[in-house]
N, C-alpha and C positions, 0 to 999 in steps of 0.2 A: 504493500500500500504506500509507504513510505517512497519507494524509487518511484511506483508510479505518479504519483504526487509530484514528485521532483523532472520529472519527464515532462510532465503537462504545463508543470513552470517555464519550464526551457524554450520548450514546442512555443508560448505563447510571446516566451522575450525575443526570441529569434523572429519573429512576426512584427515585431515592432511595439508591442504594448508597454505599457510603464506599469511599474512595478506595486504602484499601488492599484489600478483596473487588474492586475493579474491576480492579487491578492482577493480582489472581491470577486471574480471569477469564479477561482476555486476554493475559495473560504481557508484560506491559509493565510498567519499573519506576517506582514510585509518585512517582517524582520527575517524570515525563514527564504522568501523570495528573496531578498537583499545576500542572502550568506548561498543560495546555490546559484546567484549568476554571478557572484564572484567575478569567479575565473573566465566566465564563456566572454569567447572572443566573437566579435558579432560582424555578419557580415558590412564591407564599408557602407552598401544602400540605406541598410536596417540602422548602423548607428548614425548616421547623415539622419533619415526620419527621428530616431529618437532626441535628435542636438536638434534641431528646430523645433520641435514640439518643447525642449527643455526653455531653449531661448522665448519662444511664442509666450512661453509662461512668465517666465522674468519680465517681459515687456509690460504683458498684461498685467503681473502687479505692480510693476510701477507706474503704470498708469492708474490702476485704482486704489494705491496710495496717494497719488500725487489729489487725483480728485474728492477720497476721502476728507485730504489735511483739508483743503482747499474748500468744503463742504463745515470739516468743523469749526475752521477760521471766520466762516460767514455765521457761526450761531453764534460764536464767541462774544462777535463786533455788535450782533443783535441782541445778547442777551447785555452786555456790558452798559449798551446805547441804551436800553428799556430802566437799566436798575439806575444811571447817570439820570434819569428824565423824572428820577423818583425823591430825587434830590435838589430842593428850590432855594430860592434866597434865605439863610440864613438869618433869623430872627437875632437879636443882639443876646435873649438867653440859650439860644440852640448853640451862639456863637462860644459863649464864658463854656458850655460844655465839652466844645470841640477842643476851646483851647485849654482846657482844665483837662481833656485827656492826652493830648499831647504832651503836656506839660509831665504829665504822669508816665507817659512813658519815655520822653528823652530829656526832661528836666534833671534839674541835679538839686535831688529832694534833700542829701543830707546836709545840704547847707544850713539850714540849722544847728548842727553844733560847732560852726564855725563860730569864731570872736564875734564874726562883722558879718550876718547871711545876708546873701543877695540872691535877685534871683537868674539863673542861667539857663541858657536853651542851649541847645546844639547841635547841629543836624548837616548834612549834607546835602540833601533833597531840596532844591528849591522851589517847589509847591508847598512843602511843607513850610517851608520860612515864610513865603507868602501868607498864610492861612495864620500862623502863629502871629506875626505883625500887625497885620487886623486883629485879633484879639489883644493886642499887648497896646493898641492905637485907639481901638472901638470900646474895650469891655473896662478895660485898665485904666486908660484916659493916661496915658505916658507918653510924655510930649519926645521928642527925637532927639530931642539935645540932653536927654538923660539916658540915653540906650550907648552902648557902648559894643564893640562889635571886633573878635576878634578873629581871626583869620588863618587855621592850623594849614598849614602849607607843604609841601613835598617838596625833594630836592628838585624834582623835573618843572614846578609849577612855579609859572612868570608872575610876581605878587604882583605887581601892575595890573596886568589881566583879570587876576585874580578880583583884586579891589574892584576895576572897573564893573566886574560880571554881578559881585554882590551888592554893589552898591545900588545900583540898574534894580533889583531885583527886589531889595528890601526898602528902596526911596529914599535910604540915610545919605548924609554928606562924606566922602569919602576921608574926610578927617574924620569921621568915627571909627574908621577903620585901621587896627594895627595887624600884624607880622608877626606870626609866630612859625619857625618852622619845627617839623612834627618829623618823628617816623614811631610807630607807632610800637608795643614790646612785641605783640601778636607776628606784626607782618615780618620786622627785623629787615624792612628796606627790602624785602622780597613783592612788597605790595606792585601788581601791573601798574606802570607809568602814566596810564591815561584810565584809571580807573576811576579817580575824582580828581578829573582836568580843572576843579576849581575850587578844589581843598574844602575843606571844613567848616562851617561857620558858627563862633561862639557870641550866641546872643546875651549881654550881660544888664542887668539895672543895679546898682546896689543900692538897694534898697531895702533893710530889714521889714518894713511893711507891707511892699507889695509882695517880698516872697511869704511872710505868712499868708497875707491873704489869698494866694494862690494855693500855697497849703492846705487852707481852711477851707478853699468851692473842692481841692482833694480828696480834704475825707469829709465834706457830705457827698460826693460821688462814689465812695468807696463804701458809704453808710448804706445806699443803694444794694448790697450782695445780698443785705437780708431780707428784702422783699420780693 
């Protein structure tokens, strides 16, 4: 039973068939076909038909990958565009929120057991400093001549540039702006060169009252986990 099995594999690859149609043929599993054609040497016609039907196949799925991505890229753009349209102007309390979580996750909370706390932002993202500024302009009422704005920098990055991009960005005068340069313990100067082509930005007030009070819209949002 066994050779003849192995006979009617052969008889079928020698035909030209692929090894998985041969397997659903004769109900044998395609692992068993794959180990007795091994060796067989197949005539040139037969492996000529077999390489084009292999290559027809490669074609065809990269075409119905490329039209897949292509397919899920357009739901992406529609789901992203639908949940963006779900989101309106900003009320000045929606706004102390947004920037009250912000604040919460890239503020620098433990300024409070400093001598002198102030309060710090820092981020690289510039949406995000935009959105943060309106809160620190709309909710805070902190005029610009008390913001202070410092500038963590890379060896590869033109502080000029640098200044000019954040400044642009956040409305401050570019005398708010100082120079630090940075390499970071993590990267060890292994950081990619154009990774943040415009460094870091350290948003400062000192001000021990407005960072309690930023503190303080913190944990009543944080008071928020038990309800």
């Amino acid at each position: 039973m066994y050779h003849l099995k192995r006979q009617e594999v052969i008889a079928l690859r020698l035909k030209g068939e692929s090894y998985g149609k041969i397997a659903k043929i004769l109900g044998v599993s395609k692992s068993s076909v794959s180990v007795w054609c091994r060796d067989l040497k197949l005539p040139q016609a037969i492996q000529k038909i077999i390489d084009d039907r292999i290559q027809h196949s490669r074609i065809y799925l990269v075409a119905y990958n490329q039209k897949r991505h292509e397919s899920v890229q357009a739901e992406n753009k529609k789901i992203r565009k639908e949940a963006s349209q779900q989101i309106s102007s900003l009320s000045k309390k929606e706004l102390l929120l947004v920037g009250t979580a912000l604040f919460w996750g890239e503020g620098y909370k433990k300024a409070e057991n400093l001598r002198s706390p102030h309060l710090c932002f820092v981020n690289s993202d510039s949406d995000m400093i935009i959105l943060f500024m309106r809160f620190i302009r709309e909710v805070m009422k902190v005029s610009d001549d008390r913001i202070r704005s410092l500038i963590h920098v890379y060896p590869s990055i033109n502080n000029k540039k640098a200044i000019n991009f954040w400044a642009k960005i956040t409305g401050l005068p570019k005398d708010n702006f100082c120079i630090t340069e940075h390499i970071s313990r993590a990267s060890q100067g292994r950081r990619p060169y154009n990774s943040l082509p415009n460094g870091t930005l350290d948003l400062r007030i000192n001000s021990r009252q407005e960072f309690f009070r930023i503190r303080g819209w913190l944990d009543g949002l944080i008071k928020q986990k038990k309800k």
